[in-house]
VOZAPA-108120 format. One record per atom (N, C-alpha, C): residue number from 1; residue in three letters; chain; atom name; z, x, y. Coordinates in pm, 1 decimal, always signed. Last residue first. Layout:
<recs>
{rec NUM, 'Ala', 'A', 'CA', {Z, X, Y}},
...
</recs>
This chain:
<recs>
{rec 86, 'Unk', 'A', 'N', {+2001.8, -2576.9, +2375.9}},
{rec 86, 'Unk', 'A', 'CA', {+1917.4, -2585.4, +2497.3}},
{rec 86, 'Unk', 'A', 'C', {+1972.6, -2727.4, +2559.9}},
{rec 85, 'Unk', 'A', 'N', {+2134.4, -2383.1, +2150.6}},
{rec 85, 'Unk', 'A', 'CA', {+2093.6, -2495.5, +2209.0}},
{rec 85, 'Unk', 'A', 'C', {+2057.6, -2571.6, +2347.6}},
{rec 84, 'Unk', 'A', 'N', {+2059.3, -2122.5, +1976.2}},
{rec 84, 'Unk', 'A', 'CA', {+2120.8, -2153.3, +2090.4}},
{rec 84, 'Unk', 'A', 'C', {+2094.4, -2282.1, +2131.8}},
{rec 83, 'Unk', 'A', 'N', {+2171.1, -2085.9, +1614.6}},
{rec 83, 'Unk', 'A', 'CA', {+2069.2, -2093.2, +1733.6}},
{rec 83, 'Unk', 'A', 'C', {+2129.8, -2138.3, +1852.3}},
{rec 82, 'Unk', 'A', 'N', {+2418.2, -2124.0, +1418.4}},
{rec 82, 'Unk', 'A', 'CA', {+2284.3, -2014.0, +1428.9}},
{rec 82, 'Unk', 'A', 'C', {+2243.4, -1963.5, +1580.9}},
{rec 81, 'Unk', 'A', 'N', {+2417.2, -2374.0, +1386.1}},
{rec 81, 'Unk', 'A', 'CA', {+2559.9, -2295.0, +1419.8}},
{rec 81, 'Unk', 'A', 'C', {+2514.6, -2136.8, +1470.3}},
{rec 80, 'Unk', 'A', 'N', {+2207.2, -2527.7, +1300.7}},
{rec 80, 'Unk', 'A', 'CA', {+2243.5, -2535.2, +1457.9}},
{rec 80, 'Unk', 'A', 'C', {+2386.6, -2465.1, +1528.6}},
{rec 79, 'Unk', 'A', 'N', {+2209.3, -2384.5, +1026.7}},
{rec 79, 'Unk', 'A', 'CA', {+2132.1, -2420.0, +1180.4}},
{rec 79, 'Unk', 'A', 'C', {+2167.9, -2428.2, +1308.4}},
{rec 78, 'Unk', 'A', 'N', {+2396.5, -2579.5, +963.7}},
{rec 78, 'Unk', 'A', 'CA', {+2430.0, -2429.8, +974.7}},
{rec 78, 'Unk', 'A', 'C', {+2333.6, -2357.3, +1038.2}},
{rec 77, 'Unk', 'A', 'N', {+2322.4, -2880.0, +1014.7}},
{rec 77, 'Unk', 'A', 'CA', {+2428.3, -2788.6, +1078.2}},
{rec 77, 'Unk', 'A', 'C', {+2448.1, -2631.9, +1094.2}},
{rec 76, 'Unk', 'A', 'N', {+2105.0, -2832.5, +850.7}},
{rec 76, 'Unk', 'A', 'CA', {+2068.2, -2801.4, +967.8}},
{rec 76, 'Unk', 'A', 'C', {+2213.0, -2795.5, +1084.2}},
{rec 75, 'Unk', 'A', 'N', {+2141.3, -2607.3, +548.5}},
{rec 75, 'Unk', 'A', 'CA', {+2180.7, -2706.5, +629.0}},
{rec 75, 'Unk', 'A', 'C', {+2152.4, -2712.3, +769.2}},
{rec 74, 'Unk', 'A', 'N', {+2053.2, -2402.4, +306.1}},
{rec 74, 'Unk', 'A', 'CA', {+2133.3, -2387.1, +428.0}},
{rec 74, 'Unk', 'A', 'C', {+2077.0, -2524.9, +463.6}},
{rec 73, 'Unk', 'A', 'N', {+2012.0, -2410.6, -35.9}},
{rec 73, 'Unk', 'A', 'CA', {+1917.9, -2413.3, +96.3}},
{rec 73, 'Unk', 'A', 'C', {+2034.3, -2451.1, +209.3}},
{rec 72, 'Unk', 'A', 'N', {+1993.5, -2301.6, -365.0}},
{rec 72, 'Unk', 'A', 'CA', {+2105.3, -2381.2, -266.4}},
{rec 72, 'Unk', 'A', 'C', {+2020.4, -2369.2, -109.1}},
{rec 71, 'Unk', 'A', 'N', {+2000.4, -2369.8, -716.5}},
{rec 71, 'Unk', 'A', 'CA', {+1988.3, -2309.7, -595.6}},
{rec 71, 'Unk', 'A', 'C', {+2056.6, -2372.5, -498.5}},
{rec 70, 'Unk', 'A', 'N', {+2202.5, -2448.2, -923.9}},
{rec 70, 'Unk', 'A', 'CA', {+2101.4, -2279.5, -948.2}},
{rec 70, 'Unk', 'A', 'C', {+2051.1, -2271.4, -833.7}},
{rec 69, 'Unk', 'A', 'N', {+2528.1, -2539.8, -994.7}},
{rec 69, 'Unk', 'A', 'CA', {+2383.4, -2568.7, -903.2}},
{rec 69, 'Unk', 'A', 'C', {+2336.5, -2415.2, -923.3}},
{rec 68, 'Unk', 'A', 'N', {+2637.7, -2703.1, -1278.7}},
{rec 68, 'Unk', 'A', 'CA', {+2669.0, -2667.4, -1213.5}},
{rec 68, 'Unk', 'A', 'C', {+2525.3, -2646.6, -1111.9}},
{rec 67, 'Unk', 'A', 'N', {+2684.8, -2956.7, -1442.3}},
{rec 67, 'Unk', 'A', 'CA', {+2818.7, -2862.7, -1440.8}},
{rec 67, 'Unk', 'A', 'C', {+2769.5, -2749.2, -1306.5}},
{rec 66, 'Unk', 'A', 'N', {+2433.4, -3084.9, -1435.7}},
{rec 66, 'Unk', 'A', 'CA', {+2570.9, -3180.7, -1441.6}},
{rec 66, 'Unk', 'A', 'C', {+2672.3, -3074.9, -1448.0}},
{rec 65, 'Unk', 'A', 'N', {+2274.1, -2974.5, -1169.7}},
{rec 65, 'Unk', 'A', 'CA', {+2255.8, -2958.6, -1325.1}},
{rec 65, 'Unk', 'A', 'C', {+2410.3, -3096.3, -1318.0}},
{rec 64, 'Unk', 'A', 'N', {+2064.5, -2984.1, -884.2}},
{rec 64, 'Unk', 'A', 'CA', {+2205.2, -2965.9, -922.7}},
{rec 64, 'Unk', 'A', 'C', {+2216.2, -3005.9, -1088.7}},
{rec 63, 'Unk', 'A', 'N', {+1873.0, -2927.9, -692.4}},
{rec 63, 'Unk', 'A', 'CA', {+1868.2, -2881.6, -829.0}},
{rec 63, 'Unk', 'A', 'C', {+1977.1, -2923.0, -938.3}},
{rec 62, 'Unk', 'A', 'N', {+2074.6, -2762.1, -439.0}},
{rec 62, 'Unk', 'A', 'CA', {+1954.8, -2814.4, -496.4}},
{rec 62, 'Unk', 'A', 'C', {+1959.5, -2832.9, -668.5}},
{rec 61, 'Unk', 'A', 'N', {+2327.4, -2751.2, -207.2}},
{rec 61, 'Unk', 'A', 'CA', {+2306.2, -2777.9, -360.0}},
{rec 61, 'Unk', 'A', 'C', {+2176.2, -2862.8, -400.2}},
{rec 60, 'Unk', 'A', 'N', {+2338.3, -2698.5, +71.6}},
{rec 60, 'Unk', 'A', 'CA', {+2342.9, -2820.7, -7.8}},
{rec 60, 'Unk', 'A', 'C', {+2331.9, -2760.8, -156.2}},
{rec 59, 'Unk', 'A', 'N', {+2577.9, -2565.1, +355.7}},
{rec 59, 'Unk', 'A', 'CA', {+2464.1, -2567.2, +253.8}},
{rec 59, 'Unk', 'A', 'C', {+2492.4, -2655.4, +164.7}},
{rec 58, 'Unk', 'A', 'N', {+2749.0, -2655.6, +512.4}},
{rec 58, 'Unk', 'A', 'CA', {+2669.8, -2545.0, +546.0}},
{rec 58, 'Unk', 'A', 'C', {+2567.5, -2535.2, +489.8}},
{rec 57, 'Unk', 'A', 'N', {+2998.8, -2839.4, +441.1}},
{rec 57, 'Unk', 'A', 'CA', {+2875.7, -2888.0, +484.0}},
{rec 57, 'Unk', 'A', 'C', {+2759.3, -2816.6, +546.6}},
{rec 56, 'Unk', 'A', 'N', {+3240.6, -2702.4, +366.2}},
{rec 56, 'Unk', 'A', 'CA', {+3186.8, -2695.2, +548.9}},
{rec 56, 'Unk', 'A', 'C', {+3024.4, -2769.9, +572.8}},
{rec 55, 'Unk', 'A', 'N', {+3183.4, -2689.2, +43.8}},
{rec 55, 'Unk', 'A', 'CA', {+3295.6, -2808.2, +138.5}},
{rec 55, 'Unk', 'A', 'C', {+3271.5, -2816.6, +303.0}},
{rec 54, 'Unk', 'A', 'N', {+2989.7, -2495.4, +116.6}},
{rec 54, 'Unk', 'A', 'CA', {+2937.8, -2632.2, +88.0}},
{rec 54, 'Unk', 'A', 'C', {+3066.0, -2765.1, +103.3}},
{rec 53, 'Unk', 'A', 'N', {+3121.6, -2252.8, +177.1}},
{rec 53, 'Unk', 'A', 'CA', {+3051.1, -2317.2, +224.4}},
{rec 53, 'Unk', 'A', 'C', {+2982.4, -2483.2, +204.9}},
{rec 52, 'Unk', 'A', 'N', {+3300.4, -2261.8, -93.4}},
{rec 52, 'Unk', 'A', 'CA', {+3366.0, -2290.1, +102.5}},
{rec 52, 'Unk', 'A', 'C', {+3249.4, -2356.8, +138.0}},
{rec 51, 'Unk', 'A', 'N', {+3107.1, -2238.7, -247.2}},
{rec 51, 'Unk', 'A', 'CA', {+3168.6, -2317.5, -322.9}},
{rec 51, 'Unk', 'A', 'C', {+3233.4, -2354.0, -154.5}},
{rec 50, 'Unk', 'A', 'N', {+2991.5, -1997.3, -116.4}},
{rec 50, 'Unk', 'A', 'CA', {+2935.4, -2105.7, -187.0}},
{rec 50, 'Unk', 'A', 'C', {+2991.8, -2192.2, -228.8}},
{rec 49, 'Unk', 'A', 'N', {+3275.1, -1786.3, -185.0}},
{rec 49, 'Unk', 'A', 'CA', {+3194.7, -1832.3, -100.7}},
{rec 49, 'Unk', 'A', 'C', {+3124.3, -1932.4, -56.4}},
{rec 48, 'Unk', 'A', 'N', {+3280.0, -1803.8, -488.4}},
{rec 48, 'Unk', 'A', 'CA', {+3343.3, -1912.1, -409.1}},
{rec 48, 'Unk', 'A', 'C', {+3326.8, -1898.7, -234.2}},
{rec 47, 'Unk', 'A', 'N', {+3063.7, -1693.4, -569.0}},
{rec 47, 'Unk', 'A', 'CA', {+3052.3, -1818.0, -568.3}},
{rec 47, 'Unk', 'A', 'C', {+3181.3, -1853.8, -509.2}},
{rec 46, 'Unk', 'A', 'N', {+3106.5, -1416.5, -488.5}},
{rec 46, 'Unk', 'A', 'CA', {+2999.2, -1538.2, -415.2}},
{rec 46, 'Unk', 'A', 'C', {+2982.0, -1657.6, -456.7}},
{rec 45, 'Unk', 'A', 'N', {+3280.6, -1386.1, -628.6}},
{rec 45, 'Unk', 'A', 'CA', {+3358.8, -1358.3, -504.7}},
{rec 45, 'Unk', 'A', 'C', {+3225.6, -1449.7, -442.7}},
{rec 44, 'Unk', 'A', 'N', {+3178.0, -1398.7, -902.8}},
{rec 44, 'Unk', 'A', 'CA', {+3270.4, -1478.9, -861.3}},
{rec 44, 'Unk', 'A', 'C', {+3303.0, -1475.3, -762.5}},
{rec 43, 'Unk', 'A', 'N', {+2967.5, -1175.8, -898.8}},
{rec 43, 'Unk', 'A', 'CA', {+2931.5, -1285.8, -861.0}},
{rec 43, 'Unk', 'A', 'C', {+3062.1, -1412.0, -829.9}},
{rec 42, 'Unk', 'A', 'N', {+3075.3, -970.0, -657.7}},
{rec 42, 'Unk', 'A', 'CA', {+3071.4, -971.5, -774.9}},
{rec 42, 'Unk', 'A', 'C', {+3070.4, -1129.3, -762.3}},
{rec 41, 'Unk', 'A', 'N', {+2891.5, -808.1, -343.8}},
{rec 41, 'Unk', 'A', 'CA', {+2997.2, -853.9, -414.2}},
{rec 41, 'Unk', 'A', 'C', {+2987.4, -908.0, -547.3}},
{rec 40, 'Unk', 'A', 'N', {+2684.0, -736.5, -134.2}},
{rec 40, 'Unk', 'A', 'CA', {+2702.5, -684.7, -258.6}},
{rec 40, 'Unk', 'A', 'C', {+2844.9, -692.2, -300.8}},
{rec 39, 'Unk', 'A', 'N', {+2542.8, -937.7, -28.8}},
{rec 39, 'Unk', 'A', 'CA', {+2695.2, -918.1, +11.1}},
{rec 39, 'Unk', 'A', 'C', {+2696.7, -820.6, -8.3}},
{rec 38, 'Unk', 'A', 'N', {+2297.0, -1012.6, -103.6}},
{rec 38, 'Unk', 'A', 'CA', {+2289.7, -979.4, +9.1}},
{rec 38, 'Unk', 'A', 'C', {+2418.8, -885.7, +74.6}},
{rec 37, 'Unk', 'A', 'N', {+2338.6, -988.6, -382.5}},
{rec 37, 'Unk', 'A', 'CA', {+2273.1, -903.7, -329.1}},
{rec 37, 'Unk', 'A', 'C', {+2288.2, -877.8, -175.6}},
{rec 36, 'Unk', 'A', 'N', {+2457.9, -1272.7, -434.2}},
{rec 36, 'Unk', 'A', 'CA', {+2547.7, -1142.3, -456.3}},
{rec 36, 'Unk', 'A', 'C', {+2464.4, -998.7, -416.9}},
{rec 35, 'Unk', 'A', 'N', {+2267.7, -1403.3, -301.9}},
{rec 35, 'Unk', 'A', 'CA', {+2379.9, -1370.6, -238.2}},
{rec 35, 'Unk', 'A', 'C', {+2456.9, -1256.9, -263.2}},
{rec 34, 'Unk', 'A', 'N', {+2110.1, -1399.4, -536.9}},
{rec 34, 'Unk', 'A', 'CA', {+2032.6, -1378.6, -422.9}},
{rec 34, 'Unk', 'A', 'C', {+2158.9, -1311.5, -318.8}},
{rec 33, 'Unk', 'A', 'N', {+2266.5, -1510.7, -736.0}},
{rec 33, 'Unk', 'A', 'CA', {+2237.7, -1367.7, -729.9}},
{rec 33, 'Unk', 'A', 'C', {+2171.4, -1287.8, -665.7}},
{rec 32, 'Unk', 'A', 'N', {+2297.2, -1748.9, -653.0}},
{rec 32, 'Unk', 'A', 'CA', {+2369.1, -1710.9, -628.0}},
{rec 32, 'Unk', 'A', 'C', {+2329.2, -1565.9, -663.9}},
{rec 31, 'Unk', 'A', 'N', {+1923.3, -1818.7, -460.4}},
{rec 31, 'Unk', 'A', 'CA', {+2008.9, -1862.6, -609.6}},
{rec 31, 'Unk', 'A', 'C', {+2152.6, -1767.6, -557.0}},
{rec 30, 'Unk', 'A', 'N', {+1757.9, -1993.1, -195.2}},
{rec 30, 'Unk', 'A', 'CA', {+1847.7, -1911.5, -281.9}},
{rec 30, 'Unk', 'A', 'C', {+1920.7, -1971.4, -380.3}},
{rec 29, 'Unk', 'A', 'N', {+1510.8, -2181.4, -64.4}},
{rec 29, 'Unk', 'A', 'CA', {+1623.9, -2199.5, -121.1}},
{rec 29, 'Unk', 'A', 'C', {+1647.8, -2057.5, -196.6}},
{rec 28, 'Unk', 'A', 'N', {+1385.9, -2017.9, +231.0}},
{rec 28, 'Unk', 'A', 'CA', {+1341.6, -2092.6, +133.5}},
{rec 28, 'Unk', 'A', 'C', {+1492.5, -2118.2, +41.1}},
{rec 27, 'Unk', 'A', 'N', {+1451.2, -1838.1, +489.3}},
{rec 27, 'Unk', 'A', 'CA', {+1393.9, -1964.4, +511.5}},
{rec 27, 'Unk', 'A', 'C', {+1300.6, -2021.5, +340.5}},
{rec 26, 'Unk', 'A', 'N', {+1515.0, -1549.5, +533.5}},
{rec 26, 'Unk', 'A', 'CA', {+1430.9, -1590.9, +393.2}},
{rec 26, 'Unk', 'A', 'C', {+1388.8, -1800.5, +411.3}},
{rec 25, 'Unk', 'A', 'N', {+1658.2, -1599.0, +762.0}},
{rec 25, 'Unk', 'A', 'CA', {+1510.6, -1522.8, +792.8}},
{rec 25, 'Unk', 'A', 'C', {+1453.6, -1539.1, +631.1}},
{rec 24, 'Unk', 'A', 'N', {+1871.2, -1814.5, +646.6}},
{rec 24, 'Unk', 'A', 'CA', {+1765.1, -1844.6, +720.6}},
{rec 24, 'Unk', 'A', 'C', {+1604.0, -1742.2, +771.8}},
{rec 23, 'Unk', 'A', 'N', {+1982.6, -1621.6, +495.5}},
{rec 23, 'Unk', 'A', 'CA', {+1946.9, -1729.5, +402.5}},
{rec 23, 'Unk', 'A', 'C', {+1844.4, -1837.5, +525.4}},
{rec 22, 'Unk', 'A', 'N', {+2036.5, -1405.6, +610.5}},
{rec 22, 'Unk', 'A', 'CA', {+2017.5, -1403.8, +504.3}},
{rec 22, 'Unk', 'A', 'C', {+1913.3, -1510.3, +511.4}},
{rec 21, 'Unk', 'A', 'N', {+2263.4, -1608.8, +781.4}},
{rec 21, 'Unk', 'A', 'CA', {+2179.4, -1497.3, +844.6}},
{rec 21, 'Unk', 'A', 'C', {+2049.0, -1479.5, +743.8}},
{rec 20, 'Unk', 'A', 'N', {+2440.1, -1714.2, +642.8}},
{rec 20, 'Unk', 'A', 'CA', {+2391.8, -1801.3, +714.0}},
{rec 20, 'Unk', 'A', 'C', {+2229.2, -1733.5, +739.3}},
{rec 19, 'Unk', 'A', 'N', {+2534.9, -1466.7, +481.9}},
{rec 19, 'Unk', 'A', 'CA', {+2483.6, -1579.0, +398.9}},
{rec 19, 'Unk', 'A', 'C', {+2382.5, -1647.8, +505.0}},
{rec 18, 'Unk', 'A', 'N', {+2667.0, -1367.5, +707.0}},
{rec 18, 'Unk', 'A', 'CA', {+2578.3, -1311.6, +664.1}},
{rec 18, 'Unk', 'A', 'C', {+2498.8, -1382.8, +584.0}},
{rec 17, 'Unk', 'A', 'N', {+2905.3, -1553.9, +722.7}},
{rec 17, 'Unk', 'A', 'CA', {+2797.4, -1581.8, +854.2}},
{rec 17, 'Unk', 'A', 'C', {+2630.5, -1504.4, +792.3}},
{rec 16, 'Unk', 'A', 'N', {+3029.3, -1571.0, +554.1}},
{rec 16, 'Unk', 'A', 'CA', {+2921.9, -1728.2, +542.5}},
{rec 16, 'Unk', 'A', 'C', {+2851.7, -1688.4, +678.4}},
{rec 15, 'Unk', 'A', 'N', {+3121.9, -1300.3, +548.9}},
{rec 15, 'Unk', 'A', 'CA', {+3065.3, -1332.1, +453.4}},
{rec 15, 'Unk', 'A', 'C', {+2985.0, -1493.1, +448.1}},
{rec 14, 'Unk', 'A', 'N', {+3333.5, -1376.1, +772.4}},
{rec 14, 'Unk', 'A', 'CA', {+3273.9, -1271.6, +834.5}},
{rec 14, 'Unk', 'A', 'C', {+3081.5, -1277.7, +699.0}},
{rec 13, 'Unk', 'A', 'N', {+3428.2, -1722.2, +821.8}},
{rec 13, 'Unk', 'A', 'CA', {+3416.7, -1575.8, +796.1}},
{rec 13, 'Unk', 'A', 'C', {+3286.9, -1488.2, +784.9}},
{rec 12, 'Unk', 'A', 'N', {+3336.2, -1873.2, +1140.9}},
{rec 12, 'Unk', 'A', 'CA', {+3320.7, -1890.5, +1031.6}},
{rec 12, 'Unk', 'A', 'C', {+3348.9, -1737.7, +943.4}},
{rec 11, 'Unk', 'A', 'N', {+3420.5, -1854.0, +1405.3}},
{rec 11, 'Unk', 'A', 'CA', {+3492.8, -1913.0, +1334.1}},
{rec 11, 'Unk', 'A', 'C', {+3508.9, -1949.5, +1191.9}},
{rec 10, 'Unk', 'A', 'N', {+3150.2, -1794.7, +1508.7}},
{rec 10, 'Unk', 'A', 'CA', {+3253.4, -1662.0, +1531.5}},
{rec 10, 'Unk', 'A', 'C', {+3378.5, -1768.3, +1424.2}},
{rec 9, 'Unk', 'A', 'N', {+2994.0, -2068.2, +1557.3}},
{rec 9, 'Unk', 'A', 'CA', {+2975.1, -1936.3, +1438.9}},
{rec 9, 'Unk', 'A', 'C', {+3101.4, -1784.9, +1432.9}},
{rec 8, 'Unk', 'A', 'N', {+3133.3, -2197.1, +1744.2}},
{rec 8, 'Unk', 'A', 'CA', {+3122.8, -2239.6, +1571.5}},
{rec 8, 'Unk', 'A', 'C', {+3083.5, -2104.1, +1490.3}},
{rec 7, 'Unk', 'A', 'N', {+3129.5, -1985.1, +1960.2}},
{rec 7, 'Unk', 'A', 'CA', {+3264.9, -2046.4, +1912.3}},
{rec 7, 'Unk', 'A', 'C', {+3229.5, -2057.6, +1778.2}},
{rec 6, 'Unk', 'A', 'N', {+2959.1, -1911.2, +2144.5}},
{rec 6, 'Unk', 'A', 'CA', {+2977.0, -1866.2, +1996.3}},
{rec 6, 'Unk', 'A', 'C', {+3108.3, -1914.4, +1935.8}},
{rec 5, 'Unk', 'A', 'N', {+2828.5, -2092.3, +2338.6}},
{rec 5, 'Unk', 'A', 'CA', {+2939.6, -2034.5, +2331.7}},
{rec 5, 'Unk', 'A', 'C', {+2972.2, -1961.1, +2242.6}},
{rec 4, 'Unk', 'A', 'N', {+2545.5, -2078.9, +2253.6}},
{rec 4, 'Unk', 'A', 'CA', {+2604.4, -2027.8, +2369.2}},
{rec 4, 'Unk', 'A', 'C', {+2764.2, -1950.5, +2397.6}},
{rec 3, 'Unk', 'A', 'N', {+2530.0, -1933.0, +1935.1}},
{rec 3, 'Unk', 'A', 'CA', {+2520.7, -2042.4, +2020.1}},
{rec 3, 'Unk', 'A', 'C', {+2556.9, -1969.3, +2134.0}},
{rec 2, 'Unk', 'A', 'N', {+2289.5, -1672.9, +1774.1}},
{rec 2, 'Unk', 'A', 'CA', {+2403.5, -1760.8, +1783.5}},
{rec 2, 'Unk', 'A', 'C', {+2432.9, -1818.1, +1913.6}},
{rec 1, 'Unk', 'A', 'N', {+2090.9, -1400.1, +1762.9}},
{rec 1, 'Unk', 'A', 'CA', {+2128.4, -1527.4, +1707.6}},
{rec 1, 'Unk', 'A', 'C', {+2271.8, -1558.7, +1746.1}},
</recs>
């Protein structure tokens, strides 16, 4: 996995790339304790992970409550930060 050049994805830290990774071979929406598994970090260190990623427009916020989001599904930007493009 990743682009030709690897530029976009080598630019992202080392923790939104594994997320990226993760969260596309499971190809369905994740919760944050999905993440804190994948990392194995404490859930505040994955949510602000999650919290970067979604200012980078990487992932969306499903579901979204009025304070806060229970799942979350990767983006076809983060997609296309992934795969090689032809």
């Amino acid at each position: 996995m990743g682009n030709v050049e690897g530029v976009g994805l080598l630019q992202l830290p080392v923790y939104e790339r594994e997320v990226l990774r993760f969260a596309l071979l499971g190809n369905k929406p994740f919760r944050l304790t999905d993440v804190c598994t994948w990392l194995q970090l404490s859930s505040e260190t994955c949510r602000k992970v999650l919290r970067d990623m979604e200012a980078k427009g990487l992932v969306n916020p499903i579901g979204r409550g009025s304070i806060r989001s229970h799942k979350f599904m990767i983006t076809e930007k983060a997609v296309a930060l992934l795969y090689r493009v032809k």
